[in-house]
Residue, then its C-alpha position, 0 to 999 in steps of 0.5 A: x463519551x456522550x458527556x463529552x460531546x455535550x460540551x463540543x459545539x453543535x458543528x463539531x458533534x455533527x462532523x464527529x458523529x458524521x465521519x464515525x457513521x460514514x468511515x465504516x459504510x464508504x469502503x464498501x459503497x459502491x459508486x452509482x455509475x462506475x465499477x467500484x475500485x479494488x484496493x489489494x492488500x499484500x500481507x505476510x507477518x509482522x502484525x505491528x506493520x500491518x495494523x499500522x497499514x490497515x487502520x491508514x487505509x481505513x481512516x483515510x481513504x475517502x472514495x468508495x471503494x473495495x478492500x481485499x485482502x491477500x494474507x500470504x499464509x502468515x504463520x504469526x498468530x497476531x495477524x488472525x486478530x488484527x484481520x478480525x479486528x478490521x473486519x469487525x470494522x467493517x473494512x473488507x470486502x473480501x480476505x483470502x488467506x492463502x496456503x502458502x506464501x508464493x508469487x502466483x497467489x496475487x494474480x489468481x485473486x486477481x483474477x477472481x476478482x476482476x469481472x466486478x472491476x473497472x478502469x483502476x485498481x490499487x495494490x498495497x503492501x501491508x507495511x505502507x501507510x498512506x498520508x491524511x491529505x485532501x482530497x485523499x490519496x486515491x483521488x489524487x493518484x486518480x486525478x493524475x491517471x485520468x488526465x494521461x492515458x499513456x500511464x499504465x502504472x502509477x507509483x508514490x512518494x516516499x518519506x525519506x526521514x524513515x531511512x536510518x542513516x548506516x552511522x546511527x544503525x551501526x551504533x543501534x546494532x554494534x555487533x550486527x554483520x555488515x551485510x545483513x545491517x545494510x539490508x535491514x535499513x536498505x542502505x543501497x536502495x535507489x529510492x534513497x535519491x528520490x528526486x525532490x519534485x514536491x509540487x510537480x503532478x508526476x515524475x516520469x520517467x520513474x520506476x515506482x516502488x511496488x508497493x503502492x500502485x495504481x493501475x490501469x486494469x487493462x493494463x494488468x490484463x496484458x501484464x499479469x498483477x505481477x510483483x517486484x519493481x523490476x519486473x513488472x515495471x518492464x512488463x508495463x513498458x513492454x505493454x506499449x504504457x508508461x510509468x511513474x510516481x507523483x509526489x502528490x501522494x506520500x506513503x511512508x515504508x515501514x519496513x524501513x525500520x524493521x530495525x527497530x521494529x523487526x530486528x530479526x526479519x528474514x531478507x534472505x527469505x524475501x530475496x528467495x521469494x522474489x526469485x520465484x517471480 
């Protein structure tokens, strides 16, 4: 490597060995003034989605900031190693893994965590990934909350090319039941008509996905970190706080091609899930 680097112009060798010495002290430093911003990190299973996630969050969130990890009993050993992996990166500021997969486990973490909290904090399905942009993600979910109070929660846009077209899932998976295929590729969700307001700083109304959000702390604290799009998105309005989702940020849902990648996934199990909510 050294060799290598040898050969590059002095510029470049020092933004190298820049970002290589600072990627892996900035998640945990603390800004001087502020209370750092938590990012919660849901995860349960598919390690393949959650490395994915992980190694987004890490290489392209540029504010300081706190990762926590929420690892929902996952019973896939993979999983243990690729927490270990990014700990040994230094990542996370704290893993709580969990005795079993329930609702009530993202509030109790956050409410362990929330006396060292300030304004903001962000919640991360461990099957998203965020995009490289500039600034990054956070500041620009940031950069629109800040300016409307009224906003309680904000959510992302997502990458539509990640949703498979039914004609070519059924050509992928001939002898799949129809029910179960339309799920595996979300056929029916919403989001599949997102409107296309590129440019715009927020469409609101707009009921965000929940599986990456900013929020307002204050607005949790009424609300509970509750999850499910439905439910705490009402929680929110019924708060006295409006939500929505800027285009300024795109995060791809990996999941939606848990047909290629998790054929076997368990909707019915998610769906039961959520019905605990």
């Amino acid at each position: 490597m050294l060799k290598t680097l040898t050969n590059l112009p002095r510029r470049l060798i020092k933004d190298y060995l820049w970002s290589r010495r600072t990627r892996a002290n900035e998640a945990l430093r603390a800004l001087p003034s502020d209370p750092p911003i938590y990012v919660f990190i849901k995860s349960w299973n598919r390690p393949l989605h959650l490395w994915a996630s992980l190694d987004s969050l890490y290489r392209n969130t540029r504010i300081p900031c706190r990762f926590v990890l929420i690892d929902n009993a996952s019973d896939d050993p993979m999983v243990d190693q690729i927490i270990a992996s990014f700990s040994r990166r230094g990542m996370f500021h704290a893993v709580h893994k969990m005795p079993e997969n329930i609702p009530e486990n993202q509030q109790v973490i956050y409410a362990q965590h929330r006396a060292d909290m300030g304004t903001y904090m962000a919640l991360v399905d461990a099957d998203v990934t965020v995009d490289d942009g500039q600034p990054d993600w956070l500041s620009r979910m940031l950069n629109v909350m800040q300016v409307r109070p009224a906003l309680g929660l904000l959510g992302t846009a997502v990458d539509l090319s990640d949703f498979i077209p039914p004609a070519q899932a059924r050509q992928i998976a001939p002898g799949m039941p129809e029910d179960v295929l339309m799920s595996l590729i979300k056929a029916n969700s919403p989001e599949r008509a997102q409107p296309d307001a590129h440019g715009a700083d927020i469409i609101n109304p707009y009921k965000p996905a929940g599986r990456l959000l900013l929020a307002r702390t204050e607005t949790l604290d009424k609300t509970g970190a509750l999850i499910g799009n439905k439910k705490l998105c009402e929680a929110v309005n019924n708060a006295g706080y409006d939500v929505g989702i800027t285009p300024k940020v795109e995060h791809r849902h990996l999941s939606l091609l848990n047909l290629f990648d998790y054929p076997e996934y368990d909707y019915g199990q998610l769906q039961r899930y959520l019905g605990k909510i």
